[in-house]
C-alpha positions as a LaTeX table, in Angstrom:
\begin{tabular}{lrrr}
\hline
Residue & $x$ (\AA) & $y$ (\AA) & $z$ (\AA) \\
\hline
Unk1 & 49.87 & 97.64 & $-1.51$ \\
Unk2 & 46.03 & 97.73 & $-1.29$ \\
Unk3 & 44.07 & 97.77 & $-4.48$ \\
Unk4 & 41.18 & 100.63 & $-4.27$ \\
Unk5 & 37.71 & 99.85 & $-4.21$ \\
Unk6 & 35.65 & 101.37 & $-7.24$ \\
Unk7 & 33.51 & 103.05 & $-4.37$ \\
Unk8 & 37.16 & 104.30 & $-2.81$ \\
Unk9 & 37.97 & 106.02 & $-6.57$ \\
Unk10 & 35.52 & 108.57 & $-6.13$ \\
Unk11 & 33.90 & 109.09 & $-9.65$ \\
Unk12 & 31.26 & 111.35 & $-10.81$ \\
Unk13 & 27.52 & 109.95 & $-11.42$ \\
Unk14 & 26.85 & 110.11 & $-14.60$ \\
Unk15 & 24.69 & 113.26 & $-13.90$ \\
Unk16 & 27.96 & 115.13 & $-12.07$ \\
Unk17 & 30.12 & 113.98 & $-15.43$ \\
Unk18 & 27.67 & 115.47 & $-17.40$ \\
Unk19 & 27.95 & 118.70 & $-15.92$ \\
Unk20 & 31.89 & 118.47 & $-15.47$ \\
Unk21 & 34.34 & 121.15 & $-17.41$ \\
Unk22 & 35.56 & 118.76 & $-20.55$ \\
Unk23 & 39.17 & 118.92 & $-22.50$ \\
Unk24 & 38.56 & 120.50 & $-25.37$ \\
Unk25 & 38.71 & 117.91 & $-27.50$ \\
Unk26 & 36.78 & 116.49 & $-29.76$ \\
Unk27 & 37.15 & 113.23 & $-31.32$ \\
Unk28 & 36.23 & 112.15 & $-35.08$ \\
Unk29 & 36.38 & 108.44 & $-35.95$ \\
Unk30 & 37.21 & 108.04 & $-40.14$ \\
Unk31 & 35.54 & 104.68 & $-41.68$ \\
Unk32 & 36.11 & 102.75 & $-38.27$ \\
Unk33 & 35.24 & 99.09 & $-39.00$ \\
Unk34 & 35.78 & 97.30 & $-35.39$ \\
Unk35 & 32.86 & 97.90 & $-33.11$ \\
Unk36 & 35.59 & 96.94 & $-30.48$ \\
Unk37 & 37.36 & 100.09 & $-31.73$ \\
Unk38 & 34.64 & 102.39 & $-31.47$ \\
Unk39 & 33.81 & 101.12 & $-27.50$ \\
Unk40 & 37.53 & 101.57 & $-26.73$ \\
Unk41 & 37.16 & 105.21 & $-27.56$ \\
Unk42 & 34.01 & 105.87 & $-25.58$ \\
Unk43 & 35.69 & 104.54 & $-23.07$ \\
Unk44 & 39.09 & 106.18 & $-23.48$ \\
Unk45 & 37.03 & 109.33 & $-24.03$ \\
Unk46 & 35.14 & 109.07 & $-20.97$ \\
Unk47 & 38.33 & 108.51 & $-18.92$ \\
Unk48 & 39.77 & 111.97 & $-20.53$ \\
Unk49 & 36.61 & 114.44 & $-20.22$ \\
Unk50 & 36.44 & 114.67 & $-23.73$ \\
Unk51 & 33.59 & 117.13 & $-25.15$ \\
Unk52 & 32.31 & 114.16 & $-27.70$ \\
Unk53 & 32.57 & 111.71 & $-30.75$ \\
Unk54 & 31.90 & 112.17 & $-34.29$ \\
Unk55 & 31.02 & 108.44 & $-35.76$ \\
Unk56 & 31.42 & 108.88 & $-39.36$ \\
Unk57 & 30.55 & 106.41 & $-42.52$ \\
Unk58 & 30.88 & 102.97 & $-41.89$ \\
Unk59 & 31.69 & 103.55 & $-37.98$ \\
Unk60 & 29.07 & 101.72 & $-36.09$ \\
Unk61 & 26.96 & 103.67 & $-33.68$ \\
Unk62 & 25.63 & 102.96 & $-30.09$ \\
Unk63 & 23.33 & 101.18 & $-29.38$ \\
Unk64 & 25.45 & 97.57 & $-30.36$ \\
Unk65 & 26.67 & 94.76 & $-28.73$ \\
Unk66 & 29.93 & 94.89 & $-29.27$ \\
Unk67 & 30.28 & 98.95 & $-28.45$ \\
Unk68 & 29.00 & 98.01 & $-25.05$ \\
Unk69 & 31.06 & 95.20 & $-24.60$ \\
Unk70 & 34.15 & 97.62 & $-24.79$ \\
Unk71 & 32.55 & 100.83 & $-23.56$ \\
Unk72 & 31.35 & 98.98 & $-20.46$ \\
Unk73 & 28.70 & 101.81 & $-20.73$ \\
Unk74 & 30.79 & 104.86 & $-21.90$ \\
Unk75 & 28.53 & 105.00 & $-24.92$ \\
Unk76 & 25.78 & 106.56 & $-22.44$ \\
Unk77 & 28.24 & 108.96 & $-21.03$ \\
Unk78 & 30.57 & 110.74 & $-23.91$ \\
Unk79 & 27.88 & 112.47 & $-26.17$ \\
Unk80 & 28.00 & 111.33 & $-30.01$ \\
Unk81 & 26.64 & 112.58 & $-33.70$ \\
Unk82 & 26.66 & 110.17 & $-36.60$ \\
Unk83 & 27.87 & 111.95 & $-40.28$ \\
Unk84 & 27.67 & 110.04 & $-43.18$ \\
Unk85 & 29.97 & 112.11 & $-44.63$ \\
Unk86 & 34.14 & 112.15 & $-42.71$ \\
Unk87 & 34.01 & 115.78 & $-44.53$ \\
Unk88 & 30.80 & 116.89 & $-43.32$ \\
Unk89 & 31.62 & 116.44 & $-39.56$ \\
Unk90 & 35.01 & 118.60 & $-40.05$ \\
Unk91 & 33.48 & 121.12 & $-42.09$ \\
Unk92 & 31.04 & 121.63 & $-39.10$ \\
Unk93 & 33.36 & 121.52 & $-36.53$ \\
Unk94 & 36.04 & 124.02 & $-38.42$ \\
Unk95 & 33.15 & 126.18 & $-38.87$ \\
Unk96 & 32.26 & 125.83 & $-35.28$ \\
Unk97 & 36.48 & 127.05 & $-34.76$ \\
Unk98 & 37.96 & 123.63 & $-34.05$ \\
Unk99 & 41.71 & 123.17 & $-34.96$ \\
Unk100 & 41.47 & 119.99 & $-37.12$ \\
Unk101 & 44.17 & 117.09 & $-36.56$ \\
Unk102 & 44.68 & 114.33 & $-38.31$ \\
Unk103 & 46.20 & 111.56 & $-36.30$ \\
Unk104 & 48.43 & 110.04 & $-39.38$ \\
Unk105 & 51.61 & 109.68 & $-40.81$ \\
Unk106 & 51.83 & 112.74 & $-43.16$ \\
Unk107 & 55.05 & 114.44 & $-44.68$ \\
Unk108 & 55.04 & 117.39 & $-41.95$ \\
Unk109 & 53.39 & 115.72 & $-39.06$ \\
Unk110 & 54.30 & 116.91 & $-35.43$ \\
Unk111 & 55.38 & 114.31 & $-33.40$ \\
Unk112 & 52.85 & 113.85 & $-30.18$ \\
Unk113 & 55.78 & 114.23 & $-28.11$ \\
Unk114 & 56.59 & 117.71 & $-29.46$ \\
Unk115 & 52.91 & 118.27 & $-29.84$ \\
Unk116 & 51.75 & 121.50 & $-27.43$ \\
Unk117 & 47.99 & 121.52 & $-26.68$ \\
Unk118 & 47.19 & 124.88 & $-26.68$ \\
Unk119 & 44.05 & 125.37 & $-23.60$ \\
Unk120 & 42.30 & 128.31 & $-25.09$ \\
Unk121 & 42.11 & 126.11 & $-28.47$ \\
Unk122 & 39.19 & 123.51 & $-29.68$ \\
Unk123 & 40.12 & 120.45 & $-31.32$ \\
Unk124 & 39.03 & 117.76 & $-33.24$ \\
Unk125 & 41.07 & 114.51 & $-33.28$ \\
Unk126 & 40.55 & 112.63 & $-36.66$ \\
Unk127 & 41.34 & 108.93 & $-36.26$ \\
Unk128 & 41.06 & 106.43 & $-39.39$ \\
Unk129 & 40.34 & 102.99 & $-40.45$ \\
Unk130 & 42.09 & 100.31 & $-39.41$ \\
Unk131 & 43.96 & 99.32 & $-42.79$ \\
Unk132 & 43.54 & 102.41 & $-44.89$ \\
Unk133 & 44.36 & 105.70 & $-41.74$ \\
Unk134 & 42.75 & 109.02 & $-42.25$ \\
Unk135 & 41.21 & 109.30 & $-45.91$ \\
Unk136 & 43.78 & 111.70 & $-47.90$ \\
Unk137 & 40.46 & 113.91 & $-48.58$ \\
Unk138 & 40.20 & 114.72 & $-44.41$ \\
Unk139 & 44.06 & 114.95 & $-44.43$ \\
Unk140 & 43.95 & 117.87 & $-46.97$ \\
Unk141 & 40.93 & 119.34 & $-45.01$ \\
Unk142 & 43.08 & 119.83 & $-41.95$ \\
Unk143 & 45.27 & 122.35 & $-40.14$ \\
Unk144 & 48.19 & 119.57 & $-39.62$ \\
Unk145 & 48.58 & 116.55 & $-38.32$ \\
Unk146 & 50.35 & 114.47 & $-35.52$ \\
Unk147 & 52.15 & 111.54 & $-35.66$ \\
Unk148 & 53.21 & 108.88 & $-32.74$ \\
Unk149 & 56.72 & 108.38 & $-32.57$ \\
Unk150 & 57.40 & 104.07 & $-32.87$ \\
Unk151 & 60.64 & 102.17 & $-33.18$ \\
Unk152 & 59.10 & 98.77 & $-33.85$ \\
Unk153 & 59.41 & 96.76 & $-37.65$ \\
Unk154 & 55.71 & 97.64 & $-37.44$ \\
Unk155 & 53.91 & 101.14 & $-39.01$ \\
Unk156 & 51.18 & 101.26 & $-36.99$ \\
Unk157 & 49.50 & 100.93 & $-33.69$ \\
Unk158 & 45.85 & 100.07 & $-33.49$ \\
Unk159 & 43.53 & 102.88 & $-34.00$ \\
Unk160 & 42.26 & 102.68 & $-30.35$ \\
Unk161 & 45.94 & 102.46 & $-28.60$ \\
Unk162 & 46.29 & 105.47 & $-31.08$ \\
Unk163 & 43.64 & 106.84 & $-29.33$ \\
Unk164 & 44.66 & 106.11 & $-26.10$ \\
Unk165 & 48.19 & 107.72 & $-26.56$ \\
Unk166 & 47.02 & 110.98 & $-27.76$ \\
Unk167 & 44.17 & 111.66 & $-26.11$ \\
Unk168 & 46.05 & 111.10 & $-22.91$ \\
Unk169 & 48.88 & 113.68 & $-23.90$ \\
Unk170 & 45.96 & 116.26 & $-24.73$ \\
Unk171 & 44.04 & 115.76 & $-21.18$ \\
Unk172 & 47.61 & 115.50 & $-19.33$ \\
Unk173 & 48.14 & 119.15 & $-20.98$ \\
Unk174 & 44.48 & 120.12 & $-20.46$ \\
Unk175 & 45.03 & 119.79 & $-16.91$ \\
Unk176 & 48.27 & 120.80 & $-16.54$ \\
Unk177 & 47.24 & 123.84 & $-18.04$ \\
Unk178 & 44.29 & 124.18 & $-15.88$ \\
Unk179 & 45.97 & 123.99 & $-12.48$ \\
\hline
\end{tabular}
């Protein structure tokens, strides 16, 4: 085996991604405190076409340090608004006919691996902080909820492997879908 070049993997400029059909997906970061975190998911959501990212209360915004250090420049790719409000980023995005997720452990949560991303849908992907999840105020603002099956002694997986997981299930039925 032969690793391949980054010339060899044939990506889009950044003007060709721009201009690129995106999964429908949207994704809404809830009181993120790691700038680390927040350049994992512009990076994730570059990988996975993803439409954009809501940063919301204390989530830090591009242009940072850290961001970049994670993005590795996916900050100047994925489009982004800032809300200081969690609530006022879905209320515009329902209103703009999202279906609104809450990644979380809720009583009725879908598991991700029973989860079926519908194509002809919109939705927004609401990840929380670190320590506390998705505030129960965006919880009760949402259509449901998914939840990522784990065996470990641990609850949780960090919020960007969270990301990672389920925004790779929604583009791997995006384009499945899209065939």
């Amino acid at each position: 085996m032969r690793k391949i070049t980054n010339q060899e993997l044939g990506r889009p400029s950044v003007e060709a991604f721009a201009q690129m059909s995106k999964c429908p997906v949207t994704v809404v970061l809830d009181q993120i405190r790691s700038h680390n975190n927040v350049g994992s998911f512009f990076r994730t959501g570059d990988a996975f076409a993803i439409e954009q990212i809501y940063l919301c209360g204390i989530t830090g915004t591009p242009p940072h340090r850290e961001i970049h250090k994670t993005a590795l420049g996916a900050e100047l790719t994925v489009p982004w608004r800032y809300c200081q409000e969690t609530a006022e980023a879905v209320t515009s995005l329902r209103a703009e006919g999202y279906t609104l997720l809450s990644i979380e452990q809720v009583e009725g949560a879908i598991s991700l691996d029973a989860w079926r991303f519908d194509p002809t849908q919109r939705y927004a992907l609401i990840f929380g902080n670190e320590v506390d999840g998705v505030q129960q105020s965006i919880v009760d603002l949402c259509d449901g909820a998914i939840e990522i099956p784990q065996c470990g002694t641990k609850h949780s997986l960090n919020v960007s492997v969270s990301g990672g997981a389920v925004l790779w299930e929604a583009f791997r039925q995006w384009k499945q879908a899209t065939r």
